[in-house]
TILUMMI-266259 format. One record per residue (C-alpha): residue number from 1; x, y, z. Coordinates in Angstrom, 3 decimals, always signed. Layout:
residues N
ATOM   pos         xx         yy         zz
ATOM   NUM          X          Y          Z
...
***
This chain:
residues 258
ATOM   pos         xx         yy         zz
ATOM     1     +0.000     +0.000     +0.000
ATOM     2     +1.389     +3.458     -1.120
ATOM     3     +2.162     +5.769     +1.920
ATOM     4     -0.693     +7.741     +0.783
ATOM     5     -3.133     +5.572     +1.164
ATOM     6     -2.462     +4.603     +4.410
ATOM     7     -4.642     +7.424     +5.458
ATOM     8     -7.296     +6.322     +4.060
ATOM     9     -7.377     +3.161     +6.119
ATOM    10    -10.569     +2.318     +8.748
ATOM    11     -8.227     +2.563    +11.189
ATOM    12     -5.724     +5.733    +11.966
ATOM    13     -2.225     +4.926    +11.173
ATOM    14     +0.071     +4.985    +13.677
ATOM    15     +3.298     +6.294    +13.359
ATOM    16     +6.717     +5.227    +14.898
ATOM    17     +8.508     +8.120    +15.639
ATOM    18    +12.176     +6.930    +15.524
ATOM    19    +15.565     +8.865    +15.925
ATOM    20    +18.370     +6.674    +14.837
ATOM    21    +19.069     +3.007    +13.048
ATOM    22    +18.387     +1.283    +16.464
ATOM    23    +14.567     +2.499    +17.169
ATOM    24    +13.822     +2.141    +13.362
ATOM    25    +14.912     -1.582    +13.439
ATOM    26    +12.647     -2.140    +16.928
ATOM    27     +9.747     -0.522    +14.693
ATOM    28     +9.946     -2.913    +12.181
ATOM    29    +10.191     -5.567    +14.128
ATOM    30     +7.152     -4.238    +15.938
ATOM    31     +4.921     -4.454    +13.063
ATOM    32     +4.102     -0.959    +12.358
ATOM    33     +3.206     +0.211     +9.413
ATOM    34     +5.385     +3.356     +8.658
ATOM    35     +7.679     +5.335    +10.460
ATOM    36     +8.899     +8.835    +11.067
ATOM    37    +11.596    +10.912    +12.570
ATOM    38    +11.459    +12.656    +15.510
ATOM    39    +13.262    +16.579    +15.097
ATOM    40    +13.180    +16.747    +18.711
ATOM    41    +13.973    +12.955    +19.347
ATOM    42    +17.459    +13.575    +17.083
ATOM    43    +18.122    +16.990    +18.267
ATOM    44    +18.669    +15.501    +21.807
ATOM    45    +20.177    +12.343    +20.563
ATOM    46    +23.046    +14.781    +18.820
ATOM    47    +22.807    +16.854    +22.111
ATOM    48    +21.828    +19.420    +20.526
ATOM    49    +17.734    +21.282    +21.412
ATOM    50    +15.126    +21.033    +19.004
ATOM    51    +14.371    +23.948    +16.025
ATOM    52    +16.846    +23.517    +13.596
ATOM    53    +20.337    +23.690    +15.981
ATOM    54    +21.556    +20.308    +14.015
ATOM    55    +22.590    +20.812    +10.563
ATOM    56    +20.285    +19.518     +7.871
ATOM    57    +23.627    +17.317     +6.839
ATOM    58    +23.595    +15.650    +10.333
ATOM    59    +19.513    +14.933     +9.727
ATOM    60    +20.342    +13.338     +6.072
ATOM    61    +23.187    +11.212     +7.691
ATOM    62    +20.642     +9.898    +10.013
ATOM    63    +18.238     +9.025     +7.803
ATOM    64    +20.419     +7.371     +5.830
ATOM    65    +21.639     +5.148     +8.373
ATOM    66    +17.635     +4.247     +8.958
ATOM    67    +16.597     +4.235     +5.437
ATOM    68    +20.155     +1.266     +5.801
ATOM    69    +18.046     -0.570     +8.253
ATOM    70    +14.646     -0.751     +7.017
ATOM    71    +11.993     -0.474     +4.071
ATOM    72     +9.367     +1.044     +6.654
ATOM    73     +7.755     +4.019     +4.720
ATOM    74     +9.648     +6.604     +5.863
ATOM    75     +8.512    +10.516     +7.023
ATOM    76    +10.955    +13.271     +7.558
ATOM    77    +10.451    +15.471    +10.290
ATOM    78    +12.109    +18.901     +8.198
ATOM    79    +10.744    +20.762    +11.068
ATOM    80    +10.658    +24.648     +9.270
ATOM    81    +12.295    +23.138     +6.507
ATOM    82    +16.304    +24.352     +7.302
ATOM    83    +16.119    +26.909     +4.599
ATOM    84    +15.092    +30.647     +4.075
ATOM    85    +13.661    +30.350     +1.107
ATOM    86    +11.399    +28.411     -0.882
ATOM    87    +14.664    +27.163     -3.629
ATOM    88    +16.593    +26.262     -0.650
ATOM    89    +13.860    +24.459     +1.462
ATOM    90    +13.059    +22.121     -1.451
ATOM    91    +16.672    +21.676     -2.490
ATOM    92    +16.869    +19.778     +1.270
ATOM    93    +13.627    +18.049     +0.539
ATOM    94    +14.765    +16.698     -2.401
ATOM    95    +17.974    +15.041     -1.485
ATOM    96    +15.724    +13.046     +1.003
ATOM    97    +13.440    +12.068     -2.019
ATOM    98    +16.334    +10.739     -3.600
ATOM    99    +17.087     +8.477     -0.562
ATOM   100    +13.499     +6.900     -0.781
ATOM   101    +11.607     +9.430     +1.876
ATOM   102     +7.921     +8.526     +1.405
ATOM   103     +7.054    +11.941     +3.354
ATOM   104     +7.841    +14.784     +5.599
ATOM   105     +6.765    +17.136     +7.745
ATOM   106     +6.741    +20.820     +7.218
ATOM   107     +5.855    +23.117    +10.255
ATOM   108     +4.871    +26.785    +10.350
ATOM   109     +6.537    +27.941    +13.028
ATOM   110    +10.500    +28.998    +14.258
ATOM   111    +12.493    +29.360    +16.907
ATOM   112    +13.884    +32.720    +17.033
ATOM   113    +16.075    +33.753    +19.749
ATOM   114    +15.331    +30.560    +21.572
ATOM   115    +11.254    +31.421    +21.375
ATOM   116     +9.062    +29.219    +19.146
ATOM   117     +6.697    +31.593    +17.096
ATOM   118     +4.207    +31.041    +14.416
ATOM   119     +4.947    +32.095    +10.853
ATOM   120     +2.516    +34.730     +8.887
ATOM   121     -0.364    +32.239     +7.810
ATOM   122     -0.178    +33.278     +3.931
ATOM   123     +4.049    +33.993     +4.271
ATOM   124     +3.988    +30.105     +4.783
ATOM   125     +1.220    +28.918     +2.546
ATOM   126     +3.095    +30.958     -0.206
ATOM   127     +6.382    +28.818     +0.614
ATOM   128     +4.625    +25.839     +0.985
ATOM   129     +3.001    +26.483     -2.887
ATOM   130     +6.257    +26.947     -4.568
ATOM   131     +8.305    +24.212     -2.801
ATOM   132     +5.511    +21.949     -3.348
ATOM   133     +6.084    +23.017     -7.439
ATOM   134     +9.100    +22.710     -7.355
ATOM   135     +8.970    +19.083     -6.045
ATOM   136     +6.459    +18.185     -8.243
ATOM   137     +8.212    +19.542    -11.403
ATOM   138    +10.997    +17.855    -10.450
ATOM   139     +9.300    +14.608    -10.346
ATOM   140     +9.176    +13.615     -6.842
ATOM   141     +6.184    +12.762     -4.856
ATOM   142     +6.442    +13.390     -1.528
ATOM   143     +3.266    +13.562     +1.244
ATOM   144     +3.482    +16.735     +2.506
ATOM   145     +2.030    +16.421     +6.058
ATOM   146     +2.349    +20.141     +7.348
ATOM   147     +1.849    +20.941    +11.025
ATOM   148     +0.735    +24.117    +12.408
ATOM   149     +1.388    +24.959    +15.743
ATOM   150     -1.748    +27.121    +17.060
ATOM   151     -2.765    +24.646    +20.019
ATOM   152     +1.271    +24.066    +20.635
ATOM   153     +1.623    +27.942    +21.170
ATOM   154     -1.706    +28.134    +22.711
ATOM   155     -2.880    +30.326    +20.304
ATOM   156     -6.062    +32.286    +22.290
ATOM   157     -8.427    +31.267    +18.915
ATOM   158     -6.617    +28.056    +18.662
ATOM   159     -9.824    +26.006    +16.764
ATOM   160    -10.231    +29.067    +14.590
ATOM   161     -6.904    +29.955    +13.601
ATOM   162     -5.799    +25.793    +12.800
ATOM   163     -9.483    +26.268    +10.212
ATOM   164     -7.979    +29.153     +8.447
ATOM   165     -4.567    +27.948     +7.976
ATOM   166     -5.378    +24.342     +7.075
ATOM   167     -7.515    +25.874     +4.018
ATOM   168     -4.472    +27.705     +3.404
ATOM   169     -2.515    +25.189     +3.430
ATOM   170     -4.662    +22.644     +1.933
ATOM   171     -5.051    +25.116     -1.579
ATOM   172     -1.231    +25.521     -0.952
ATOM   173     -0.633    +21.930     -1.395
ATOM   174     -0.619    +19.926     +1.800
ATOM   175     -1.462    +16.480     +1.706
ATOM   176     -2.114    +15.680     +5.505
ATOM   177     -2.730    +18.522     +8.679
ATOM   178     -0.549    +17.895    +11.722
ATOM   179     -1.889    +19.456    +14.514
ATOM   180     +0.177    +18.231    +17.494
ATOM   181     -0.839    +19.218    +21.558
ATOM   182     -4.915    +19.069    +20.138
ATOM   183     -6.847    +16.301    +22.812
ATOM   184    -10.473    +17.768    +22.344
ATOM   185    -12.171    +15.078    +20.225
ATOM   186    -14.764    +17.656    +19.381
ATOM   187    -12.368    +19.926    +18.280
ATOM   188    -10.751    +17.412    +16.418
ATOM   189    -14.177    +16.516    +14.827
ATOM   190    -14.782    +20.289    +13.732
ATOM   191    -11.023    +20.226    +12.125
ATOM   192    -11.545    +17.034    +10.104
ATOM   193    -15.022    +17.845     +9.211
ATOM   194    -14.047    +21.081     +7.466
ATOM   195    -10.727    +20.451     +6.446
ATOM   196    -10.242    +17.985     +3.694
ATOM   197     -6.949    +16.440     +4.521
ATOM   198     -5.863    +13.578     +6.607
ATOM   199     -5.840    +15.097    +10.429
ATOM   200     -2.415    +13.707    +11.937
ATOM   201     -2.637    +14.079    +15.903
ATOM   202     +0.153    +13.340    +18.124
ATOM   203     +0.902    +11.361    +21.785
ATOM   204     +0.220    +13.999    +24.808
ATOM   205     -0.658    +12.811    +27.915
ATOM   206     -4.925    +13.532    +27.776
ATOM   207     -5.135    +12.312    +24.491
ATOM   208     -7.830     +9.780    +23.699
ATOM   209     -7.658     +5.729    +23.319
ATOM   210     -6.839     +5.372    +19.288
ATOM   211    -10.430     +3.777    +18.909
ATOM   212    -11.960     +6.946    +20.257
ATOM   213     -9.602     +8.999    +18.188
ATOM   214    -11.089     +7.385    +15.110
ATOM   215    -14.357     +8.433    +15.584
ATOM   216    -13.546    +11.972    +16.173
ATOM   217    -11.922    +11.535    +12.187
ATOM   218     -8.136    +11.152    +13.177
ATOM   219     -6.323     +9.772    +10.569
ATOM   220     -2.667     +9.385    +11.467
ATOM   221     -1.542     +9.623    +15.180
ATOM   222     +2.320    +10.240    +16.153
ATOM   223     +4.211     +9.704    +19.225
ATOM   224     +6.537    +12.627    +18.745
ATOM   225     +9.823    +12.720    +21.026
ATOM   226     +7.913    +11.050    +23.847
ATOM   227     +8.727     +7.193    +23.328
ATOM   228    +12.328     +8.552    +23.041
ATOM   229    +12.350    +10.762    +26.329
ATOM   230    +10.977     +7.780    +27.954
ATOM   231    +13.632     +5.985    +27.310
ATOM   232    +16.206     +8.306    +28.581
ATOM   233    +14.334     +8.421    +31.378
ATOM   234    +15.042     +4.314    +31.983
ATOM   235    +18.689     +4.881    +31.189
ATOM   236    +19.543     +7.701    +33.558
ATOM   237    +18.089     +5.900    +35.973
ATOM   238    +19.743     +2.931    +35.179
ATOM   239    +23.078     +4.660    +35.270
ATOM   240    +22.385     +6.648    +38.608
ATOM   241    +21.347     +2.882    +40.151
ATOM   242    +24.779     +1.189    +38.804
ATOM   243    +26.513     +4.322    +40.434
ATOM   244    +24.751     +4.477    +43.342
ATOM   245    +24.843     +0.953    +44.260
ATOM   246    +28.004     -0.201    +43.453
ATOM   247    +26.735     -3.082    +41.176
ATOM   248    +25.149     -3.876    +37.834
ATOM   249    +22.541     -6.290    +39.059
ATOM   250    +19.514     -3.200    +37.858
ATOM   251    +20.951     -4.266    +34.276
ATOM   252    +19.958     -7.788    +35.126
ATOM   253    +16.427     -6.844    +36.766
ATOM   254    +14.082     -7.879    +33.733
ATOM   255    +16.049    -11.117    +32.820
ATOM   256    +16.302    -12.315    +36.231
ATOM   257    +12.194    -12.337    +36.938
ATOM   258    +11.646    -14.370    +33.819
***
């Protein structure tokens, strides 16, 4: 089944958000269906904090080395695309084309000065029509899942302002609407009601069972950099424990009770 169409399933797809070669290979092995990167799963894996502080190179290296490790359909977070302008944001989009990216994800906001803040609505639609032509004239067919951050920011017309720029959007050339940090199923309703595009919602910690998430018209649901923080989580407390008590029996722990 084309990455496309695994929107258009009865059931939402469900995204593994991976970060390097290791939690791509535990995806496939998992059974899931497609996977993606995390920007903010990476950007602390490189040490580095999420919105663009890696360099795109570093990003393409890493997908390389999971693109090396699995045939999972594959979508790149690009976060605000590592560019300025349109030429040079679909330059980096298609150099992961040519590596066999099924997707990525373009978000309309920055971090500026260390502060995340939403782009002009129709300054980013604009980008997101000509890098989308310029893609398509090049012959590459990417799904363009494009994420707006208006319940992220807590925007104070949140429900509103994620209606106007999806249509934006959506005319601009977006294939799918990420909206990550939404958890109202009736807002979520209203969203894929009027907009016509896949609605992508992501792991937060009120969000709704995946079967209830399907009948307030969620399409694709993402885990984000949670699965990954996690895991830290387990292995700095694994490595305080070894300190701490002089011993690596805590490594042991889980083989030891089977």
């Amino acid at each position: 089944m084309h990455f496309a169409e695994l929107h258009h399933q009865t059931t939402p797809l469900l995204i593994a958000n991976v970060w390097d070669a290791a939690s791509a290979v535990a995806a496939r092995k998992a059974g899931y269906q497609a996977a993606g990167t995390s920007s903010a799963a990476i950007a602390a894996m490189l040490g580095y904090e999420d919105g663009e502080a890696l360099a795109f190179e570093e990003l393409l290296y890493i997908v390389t080395r999971i693109k090396a490790v699995s045939n999972l359909p594959l979508s790149v977070d690009v976060e605000a695309g590592f560019g300025r302008t349109p030429a040079q944001i679909a330059a980096h989009l298609t150099s992961l084309a040519r590596l066999g990216v099924a997707g990525i994800n373009l978000e309309d906001s920055k971090v500026i000065n260390g502060v995340r803040q939403l782009a002009d609505a129709h300054e980013f639609a604009s980008t997101l029509k000509a890098v989308r032509r310029a893609l398509d004239e090049a012959g590459y067919c990417l799904f363009f899942n494009i994420r707006t951050d208006t319940y992220l920011l807590n925007h104070e017309q949140a429900l509103q302002e994620t209606l106007l720029r999806g249509r934006l959007y959506q005319a601009a050339g977006a294939d799918g609407l990420f909206v990550p940090c939404l958890t109202s199923e009736q807002e979520m309703a209203v969203i894929a009601r009027e907009i016509a595009l896949p609605l992508n919602v992501m792991c937060m910690p009120g969000l709704a069972a995946f079967g209830k998430l399907k009948n307030a018209g969620v399409s694709r649901i993402s885990m984000g950099n949670f699965v990954h923080s996690a895991m830290q989580s387990k292995l700095e407390a694994l490595m305080f424990a070894i300190q701490s008590q002089q011993s690596f029996a805590g490594v042991f722990v889980d083989e030891s009770s089977r």
